[in-house]
N, C-alpha and C positions, 0 to 999 in steps of 0.2 A: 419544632420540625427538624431542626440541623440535628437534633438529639438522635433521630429516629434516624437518621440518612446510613449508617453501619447496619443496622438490625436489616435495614431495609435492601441495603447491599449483597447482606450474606444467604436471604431470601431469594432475592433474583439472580443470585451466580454472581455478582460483581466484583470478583476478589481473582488475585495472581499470586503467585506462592512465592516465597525465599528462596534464596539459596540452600538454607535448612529444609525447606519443606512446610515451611510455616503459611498461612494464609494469611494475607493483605488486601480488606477490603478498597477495590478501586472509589475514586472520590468522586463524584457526581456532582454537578452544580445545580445547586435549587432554583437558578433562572434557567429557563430552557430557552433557545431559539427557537422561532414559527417562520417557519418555508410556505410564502403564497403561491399560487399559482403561476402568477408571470414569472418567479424568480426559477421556481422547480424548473419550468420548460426552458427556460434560456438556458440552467446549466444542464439541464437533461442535452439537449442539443450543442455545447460546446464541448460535453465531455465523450459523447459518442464521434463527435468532429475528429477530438481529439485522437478516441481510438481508434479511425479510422488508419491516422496516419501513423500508429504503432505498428496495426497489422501489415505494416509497407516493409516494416524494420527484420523480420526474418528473411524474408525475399531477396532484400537487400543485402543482407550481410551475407549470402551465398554467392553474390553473383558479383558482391563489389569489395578489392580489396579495403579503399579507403572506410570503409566501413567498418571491414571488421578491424582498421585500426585504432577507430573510435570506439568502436564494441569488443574490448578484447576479454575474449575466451578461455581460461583455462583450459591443455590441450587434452585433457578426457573430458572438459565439458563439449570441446570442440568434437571431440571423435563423436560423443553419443547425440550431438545436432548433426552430422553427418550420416550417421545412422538412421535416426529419424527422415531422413529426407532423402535418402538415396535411390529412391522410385522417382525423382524430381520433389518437387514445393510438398511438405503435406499436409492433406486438405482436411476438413477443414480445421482451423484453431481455433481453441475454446479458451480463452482466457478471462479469469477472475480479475480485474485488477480494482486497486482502489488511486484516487488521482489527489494527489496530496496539494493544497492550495491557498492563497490568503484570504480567501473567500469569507466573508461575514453579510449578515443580510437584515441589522436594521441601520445600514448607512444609509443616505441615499446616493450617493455614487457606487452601490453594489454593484452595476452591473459594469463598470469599466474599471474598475481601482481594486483589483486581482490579480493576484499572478499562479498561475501553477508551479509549483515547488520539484516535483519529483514524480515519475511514476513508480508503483507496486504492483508487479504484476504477479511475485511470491511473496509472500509472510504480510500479507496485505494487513492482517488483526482486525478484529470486529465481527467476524461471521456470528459469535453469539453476540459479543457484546453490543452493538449498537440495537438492537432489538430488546436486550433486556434493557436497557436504560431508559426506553421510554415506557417497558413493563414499570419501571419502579418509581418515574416520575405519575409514571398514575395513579400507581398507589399512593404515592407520598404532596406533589404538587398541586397534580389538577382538581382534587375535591377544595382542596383550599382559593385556589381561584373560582372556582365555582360558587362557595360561601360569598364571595365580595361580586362576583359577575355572574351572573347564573345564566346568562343568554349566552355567555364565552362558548363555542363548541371546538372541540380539536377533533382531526383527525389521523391517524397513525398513519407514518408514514409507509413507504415500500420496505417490505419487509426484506431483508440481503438475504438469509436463508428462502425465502421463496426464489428471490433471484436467480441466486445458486444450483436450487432444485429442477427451474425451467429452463436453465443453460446446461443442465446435466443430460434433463430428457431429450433436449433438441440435439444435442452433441451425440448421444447413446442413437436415434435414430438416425443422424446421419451417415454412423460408421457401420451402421446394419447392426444395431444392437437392439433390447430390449432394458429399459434399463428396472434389474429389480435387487441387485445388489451393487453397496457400493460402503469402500473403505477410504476414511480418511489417516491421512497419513503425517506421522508424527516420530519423533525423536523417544519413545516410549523409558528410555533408561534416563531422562533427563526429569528430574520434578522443578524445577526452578523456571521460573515466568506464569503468562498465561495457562489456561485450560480451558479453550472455549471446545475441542470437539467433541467432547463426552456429551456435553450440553446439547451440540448440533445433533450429533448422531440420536440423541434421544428424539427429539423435533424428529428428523427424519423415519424413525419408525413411528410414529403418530403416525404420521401422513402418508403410511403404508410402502413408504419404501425400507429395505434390510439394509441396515447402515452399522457398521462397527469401528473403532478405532484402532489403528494397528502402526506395528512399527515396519518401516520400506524394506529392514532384513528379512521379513514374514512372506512377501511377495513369491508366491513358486510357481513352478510350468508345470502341470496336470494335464494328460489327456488333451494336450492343445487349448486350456482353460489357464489363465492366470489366477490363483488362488492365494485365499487367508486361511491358514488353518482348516485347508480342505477344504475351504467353500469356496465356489465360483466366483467373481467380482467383475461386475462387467463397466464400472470406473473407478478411477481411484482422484479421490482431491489432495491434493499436497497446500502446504503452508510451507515449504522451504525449497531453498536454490539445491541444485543438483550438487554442487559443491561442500555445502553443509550435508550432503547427504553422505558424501567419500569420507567426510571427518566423520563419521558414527562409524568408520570402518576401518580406521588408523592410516586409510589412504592405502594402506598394501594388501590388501585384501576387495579390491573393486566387481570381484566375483560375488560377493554376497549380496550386491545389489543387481546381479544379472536378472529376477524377476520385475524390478522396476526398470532396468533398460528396453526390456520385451514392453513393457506397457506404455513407452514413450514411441517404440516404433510401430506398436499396433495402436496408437492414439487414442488409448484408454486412460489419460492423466490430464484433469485440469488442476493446474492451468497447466495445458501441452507445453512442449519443447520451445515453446516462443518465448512462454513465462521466462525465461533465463535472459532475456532484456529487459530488467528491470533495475540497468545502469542509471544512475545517475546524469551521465554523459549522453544517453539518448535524445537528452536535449540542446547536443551540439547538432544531430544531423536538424533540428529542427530551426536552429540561430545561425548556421554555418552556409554562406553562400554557395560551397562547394556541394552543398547536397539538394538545391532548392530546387531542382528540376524536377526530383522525386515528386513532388506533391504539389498539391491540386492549389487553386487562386484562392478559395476558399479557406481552406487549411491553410495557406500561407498568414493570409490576415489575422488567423487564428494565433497561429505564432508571434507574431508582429507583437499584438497585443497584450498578448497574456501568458508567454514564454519566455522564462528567463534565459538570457544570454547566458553561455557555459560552454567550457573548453577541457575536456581528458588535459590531461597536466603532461607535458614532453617536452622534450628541445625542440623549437620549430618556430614559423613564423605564420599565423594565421589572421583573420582580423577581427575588430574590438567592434565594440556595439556599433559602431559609425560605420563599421566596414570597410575601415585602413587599414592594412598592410601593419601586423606590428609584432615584432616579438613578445610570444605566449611571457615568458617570467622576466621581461623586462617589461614589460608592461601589467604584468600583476604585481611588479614590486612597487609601481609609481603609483599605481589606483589602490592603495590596500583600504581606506576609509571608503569605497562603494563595491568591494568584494568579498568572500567568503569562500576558505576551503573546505571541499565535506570529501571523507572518503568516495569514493565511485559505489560498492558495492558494500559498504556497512547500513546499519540501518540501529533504530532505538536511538537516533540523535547523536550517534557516537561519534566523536573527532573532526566535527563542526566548529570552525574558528571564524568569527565574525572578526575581520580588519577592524571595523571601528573600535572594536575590546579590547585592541594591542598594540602594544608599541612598536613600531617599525623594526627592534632590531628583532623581537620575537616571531614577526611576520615574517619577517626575511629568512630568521631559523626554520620555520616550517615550511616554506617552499622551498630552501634546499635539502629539507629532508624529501621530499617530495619528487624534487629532482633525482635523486639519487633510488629512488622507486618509482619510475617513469611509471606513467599509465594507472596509478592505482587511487589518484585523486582526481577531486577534480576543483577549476576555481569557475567561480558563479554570481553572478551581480547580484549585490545585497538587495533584500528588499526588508521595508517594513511587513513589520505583524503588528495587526491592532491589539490594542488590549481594551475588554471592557471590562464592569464593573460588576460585581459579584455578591452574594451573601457571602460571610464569615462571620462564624462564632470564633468569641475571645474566650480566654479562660474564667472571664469576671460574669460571664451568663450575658453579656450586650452583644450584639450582632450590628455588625460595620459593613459599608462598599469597600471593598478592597479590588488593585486591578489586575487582570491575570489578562498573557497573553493568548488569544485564542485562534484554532485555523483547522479546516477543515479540510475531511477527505470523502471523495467522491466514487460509489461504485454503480458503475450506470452501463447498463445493457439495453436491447429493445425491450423487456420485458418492465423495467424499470429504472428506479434511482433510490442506493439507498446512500446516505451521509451521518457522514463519522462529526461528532464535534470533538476536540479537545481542546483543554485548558491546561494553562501551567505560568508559575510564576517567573521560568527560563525562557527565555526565547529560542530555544529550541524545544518543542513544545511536545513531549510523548510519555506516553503512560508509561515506560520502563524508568521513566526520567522521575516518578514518581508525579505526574501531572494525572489533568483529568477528566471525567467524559461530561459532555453538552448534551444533553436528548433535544431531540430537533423535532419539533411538531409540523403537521397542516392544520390551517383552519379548516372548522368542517361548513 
């Protein structure tokens, strides 16, 4: 069976390209996780909790400096959120995000011994892949549990492309639109990583909507119509920050994306102008007593328990999980074995330093490189990632448990929930890292 798992990869789309342009089938684990019903709805409801108190965070950072000192903006990202909102708040926002977490689900303490990790509310990853993954464990897994259990029933879970498709059309009507065209949007001169939207956009014309893939410089004003290549588009989905979007333009030229700043302020882009708080550091307003007003009893507890403590990196004095009074990096030099610094706004697990990994003098070297780039990290209380046990084939034809550490991510709207697994042998755990996908079933 581990034989087939490539053939059966390159079948279902499972593969991300080189640098060359080469293709690298993604690795899939032959155990899958089964999401029951009490656990689906617990996190179905802690992660829409959770967004609730995201959609606080645009609001907020208009109206509150100290906000936007923990949410800092590059100042053309700043101008075209300005833009966007210069009629007052704009309504409504449509955002995709996925909520990245320690979450595993055959403990039995699943439901309290979790932390959420980070939100994505751009470059989320998964809109094909978590769907094909359990295309291929069907093909590949479930008839073989079947042979040994034949009464076993699964069910597939919430489809993310569905998800996607009915936050589109609800979005498309509430801005007085129809929705029957729509471009996803993409770095098109780049071949290296991922290529899930070729794949979506095919799904999407199945299922009768005009979907194409396009690059954000393609974006033009027609006839009071934002257009691809002459065609009308009446949304556009993006996978990347507005920022990455200036770099496809050398930054001196920010005129070539004037058709996508029209479509942020005519709010025709999921995930809207919000998506550009998918800091790192969004979960100080959520640990930081200074912002706790904001939000609701509810939401608070939510924090409480299952948001990591995390502070924007700067000279100041704020306070520690106890809620003392303490200087930010004299107090990240003393705690380095229960902290961890990750950039603020990188993502692919890049420049993630777990304290326990290093020696104090090398910890202290990267806080004050940090120091000296105020605002662009952030430090975050460690936590465990579990690791389970796995099939692996050896080179000798015997197949072993081996343990990988594994953590999930959550994309949850009213309409549904879909979930990301991945695996990897780093504890920082992501498929650019060369880790790999969990297909997550229901029982039926």
């Amino acid at each position: 069976m581990l034989e087939r798992r490539e053939t059966l990869s390159v079948k279902h789309g499972m593969s991300m390209f080189t640098s060359k342009g080469q293709p690298r089938a993604i690795d899939v684990q032959m155990r899958p996780w089964v999401l029951d019903a009490a656990q689906k709805k617990f996190f179905h409801r802690a992660c829409r909790l959770l967004r609730s108190a995201l959609a606080r965070v645009m609001p907020l950072y208009l109206s509150d400096p100290a906000v936007r000192r923990v949410l800092p903006l590059e100042p053309l990202e700043h101008e075209w959120m300005l833009s966007a909102n210069s009629g007052g708040v704009q309504r409504p926002q449509a955002v995709l995000d996925r909520l990245d977490s320690t979450a595993t689900f055959a403990c039995s303490d699943w439901r309290d011994n979790f932390w959420f990790l980070e939100p994505n509310s751009v470059g989320i990853g998964g809109v094909h892949y978590i769907q094909a993954t359990c295309e291929l464990t069907k093909d590949w897994v479930i008839p073989a549990l079947h042979r040994t259990v034949p009464d076993l029933r699964f069910v597939f879970p919430d489809d993310i492309r569905q998800i996607l498709l009915k936050l589109m059309v609800r979005h498309a009507r509430a801005t007085g639109r129809r929705l029957r065209r729509v471009a996803l949007l993409e770095d098109q001169s780049v071949s290296e990583g991922t290529d899930e939207f070729a794949s979506v956009a095919r799904q999407f014309n199945l299922w009768g909507i005009k979907a194409v893939t396009a690059d954000p410089r393609e974006i033009t004003l027609r006839r009071d119509e934002l257009t691809v290549r002459s065609q009308p588009v009446d949304l556009f989905y993006r996978d990347t920050e507005i920022t990455e979007m200036f770099e496809m333009t050398g930054r001196k030229s920010p005129n070539l994306l004037d058709g996508l700043r029209q479509a942020f302020v005519r709010n025709q882009v999921i995930s809207s102008i919000a998506g550009e708080f998918d800091h790192k550091s969004a979960w100080e307003l959520f640990t930081n007593p200074e912002f706790s007003r904001h939000f609701t009893l509810r939401q608070k507890n939510l924090f409480r328990k299952h948001i990591l403590w995390t502070r924007l990196l700067w000279e100041r004095r704020t306070t520690d999980r106890q809620g003392k009074s303490v200087d930010l990096f004299c107090y990240a030099r003393r705690n380095r074995e229960s902290l961890v610094i990750k950039p603020n706004r990188m993502y692919g697990g890049e420049g993630v330093l777990f304290g326990h990994q290093m020696t104090q003098k090398s910890w202290e070297h990267h806080l004050d490189r940090a120091a000296r780039r105020p605002s662009t990290h952030v430090v975050q209380q460690a936590t465990q990632v579990r690791a389970e046990l796995f099939p692996v084939a050896s080179r000798d034809g015997r197949v072993r448990l081996e343990p990988f550490y594994a953590v999930t991510g959550f994309a949850a709207t009213r309409d549904g929930m879909a979930v990301l697994g991945r695996s990897s042998k780093e504890a920082v755990v992501n498929v650019s890292r060369k880790g790999g996908l969990i297909a997550i079933w229901g029982l039926g």
